[in-house]
C-alpha positions in Angstrom: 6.1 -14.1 17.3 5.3 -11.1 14.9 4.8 -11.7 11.4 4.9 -9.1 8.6 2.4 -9.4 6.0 2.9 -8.4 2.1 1.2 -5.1 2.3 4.4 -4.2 5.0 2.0 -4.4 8.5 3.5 -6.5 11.4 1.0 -8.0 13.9 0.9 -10.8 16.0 -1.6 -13.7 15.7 -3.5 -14.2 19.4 -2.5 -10.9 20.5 -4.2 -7.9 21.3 -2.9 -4.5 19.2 -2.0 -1.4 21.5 -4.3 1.4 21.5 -2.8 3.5 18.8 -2.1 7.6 19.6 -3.7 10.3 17.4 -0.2 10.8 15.5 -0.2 6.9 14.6 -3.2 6.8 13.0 -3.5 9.9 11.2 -3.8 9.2 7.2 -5.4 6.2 8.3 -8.9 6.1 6.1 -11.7 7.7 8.1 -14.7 5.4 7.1 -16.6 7.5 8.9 -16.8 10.5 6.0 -18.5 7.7 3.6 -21.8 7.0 3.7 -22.7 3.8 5.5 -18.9 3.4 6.5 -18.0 2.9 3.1 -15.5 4.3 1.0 -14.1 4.3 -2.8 -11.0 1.2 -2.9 -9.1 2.0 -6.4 -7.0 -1.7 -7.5 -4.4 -0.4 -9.5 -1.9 -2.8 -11.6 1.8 -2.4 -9.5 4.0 -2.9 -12.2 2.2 -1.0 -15.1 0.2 1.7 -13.1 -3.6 0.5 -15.0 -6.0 1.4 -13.2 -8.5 -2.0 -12.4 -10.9 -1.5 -10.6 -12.9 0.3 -8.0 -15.4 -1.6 -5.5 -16.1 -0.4 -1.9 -14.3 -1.0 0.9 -15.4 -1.0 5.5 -13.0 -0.7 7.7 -13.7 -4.9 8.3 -12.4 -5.0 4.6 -9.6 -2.8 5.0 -8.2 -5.1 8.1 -8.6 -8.2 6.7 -6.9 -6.5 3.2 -3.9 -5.5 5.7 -3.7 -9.0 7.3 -4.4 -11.5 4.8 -2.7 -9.6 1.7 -5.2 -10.1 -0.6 -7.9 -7.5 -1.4 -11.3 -7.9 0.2 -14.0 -5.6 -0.2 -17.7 -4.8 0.4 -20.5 -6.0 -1.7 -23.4 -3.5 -1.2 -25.9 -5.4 -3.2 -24.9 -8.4 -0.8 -24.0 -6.4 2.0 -21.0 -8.4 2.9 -17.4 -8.7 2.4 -15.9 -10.8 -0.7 -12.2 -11.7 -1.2 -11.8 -10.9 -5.1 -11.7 -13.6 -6.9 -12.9 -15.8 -4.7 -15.2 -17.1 -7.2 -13.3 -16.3 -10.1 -9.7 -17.4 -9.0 -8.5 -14.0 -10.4 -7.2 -12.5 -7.5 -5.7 -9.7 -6.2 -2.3 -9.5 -3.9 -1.8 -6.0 -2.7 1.7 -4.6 -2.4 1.0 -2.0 -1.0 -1.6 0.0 0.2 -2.1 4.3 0.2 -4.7 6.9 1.2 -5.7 10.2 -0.4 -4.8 13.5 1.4 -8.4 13.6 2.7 -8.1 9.5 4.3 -10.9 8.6 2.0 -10.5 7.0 -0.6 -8.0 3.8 -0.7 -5.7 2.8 -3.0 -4.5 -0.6 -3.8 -1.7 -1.6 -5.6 -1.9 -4.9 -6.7 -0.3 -8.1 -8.5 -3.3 -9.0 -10.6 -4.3 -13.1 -11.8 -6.1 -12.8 -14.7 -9.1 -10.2 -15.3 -9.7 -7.6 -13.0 -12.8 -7.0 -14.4 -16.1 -8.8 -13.9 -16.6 -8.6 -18.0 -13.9 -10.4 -18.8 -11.7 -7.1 -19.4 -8.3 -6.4 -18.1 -9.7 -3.2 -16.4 -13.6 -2.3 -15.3 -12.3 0.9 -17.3 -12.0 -1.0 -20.8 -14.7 1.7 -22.2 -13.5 5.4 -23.6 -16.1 8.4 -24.4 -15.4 10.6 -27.2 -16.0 14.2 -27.7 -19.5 13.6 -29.7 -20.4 11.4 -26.8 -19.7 8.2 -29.0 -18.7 5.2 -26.2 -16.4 2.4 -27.7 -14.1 -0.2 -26.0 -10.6 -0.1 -26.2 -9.6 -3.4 -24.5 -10.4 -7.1 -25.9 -11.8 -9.4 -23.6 -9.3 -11.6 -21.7 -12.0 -14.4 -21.0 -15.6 -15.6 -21.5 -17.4 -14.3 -17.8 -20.1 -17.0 -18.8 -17.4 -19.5 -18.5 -16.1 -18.1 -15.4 -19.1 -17.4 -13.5 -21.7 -19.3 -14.7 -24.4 -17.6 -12.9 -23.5 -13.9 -12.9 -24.9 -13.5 -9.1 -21.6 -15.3 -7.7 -19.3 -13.0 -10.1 -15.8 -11.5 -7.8 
């Protein structure tokens, strides 16, 4: 029996997917255009439009995204996937997912627990430049990453 997923995908666990025409995947991300297979994932709050995050996501990502209905992506300086938050426990569930006009670069909106941001911030963007150059934050830290992470190497 099929089961739909929050992102709004139906598949069937055990079963093997069709073969899908030209027309049905079209808009589809082309990891192929990124280097590596890689290509830019944007997490963007759902219900007030703040942008989170971006981290990098393979097509394994992007599948396990659509059927688990939590974000995953790639960690190059691991060079394997992580679930966000899976250290952290401030995760990400996607409501839905879009592509840009060119299929690559992915957009993720999301229901965000707790910090998107491996700082402790709200949003990775919590930093604005001003004319002169001058960098200051505009954001106050949410929580402690020391007391979330520990050891910075496991941060998500």
């Amino acid at each position: 029996m099929g089961r739909s997923d929050s992102v709004g995908c139906v598949y069937n666990r055990g079963m093997t997917k069709p073969k899908k025409t030209e027309t049905e995947t079209a808009g589809l991300p082309n990891f192929d255009a990124g280097a590596n297979g890689l290509l830019p994932a944007i997490a963007q709050d759902a219900q007030s439009g703040l942008v989170l995050m971006m981290a990098w996501m393979n097509a394994e990502a992007f599948q396990e995204t659509l059927q688990t209905g939590q974000a995953t992506y790639f960690s190059r300086s691991r060079g394997k996937l992580w679930r966000k938050g899976e250290t952290s426990g401030h995760r990400q569930r996607v409501r839905e997912v879009r592509i840009d006009c060119d299929a690559d670069t992915i957009l993720l909106k999301v229901d965000q627990v707790g910090a998107a941001c491996h700082e402790g911030f709200a949003s990775c963007f919590f930093r604005a430049v001003d004319s002169n150059g001058g960098v200051r934050e505009m954001e106050k830290r949410l929580v402690d990453p020391a007391e979330v992470y520990g050891d910075a190497s496991k941060k998500s």
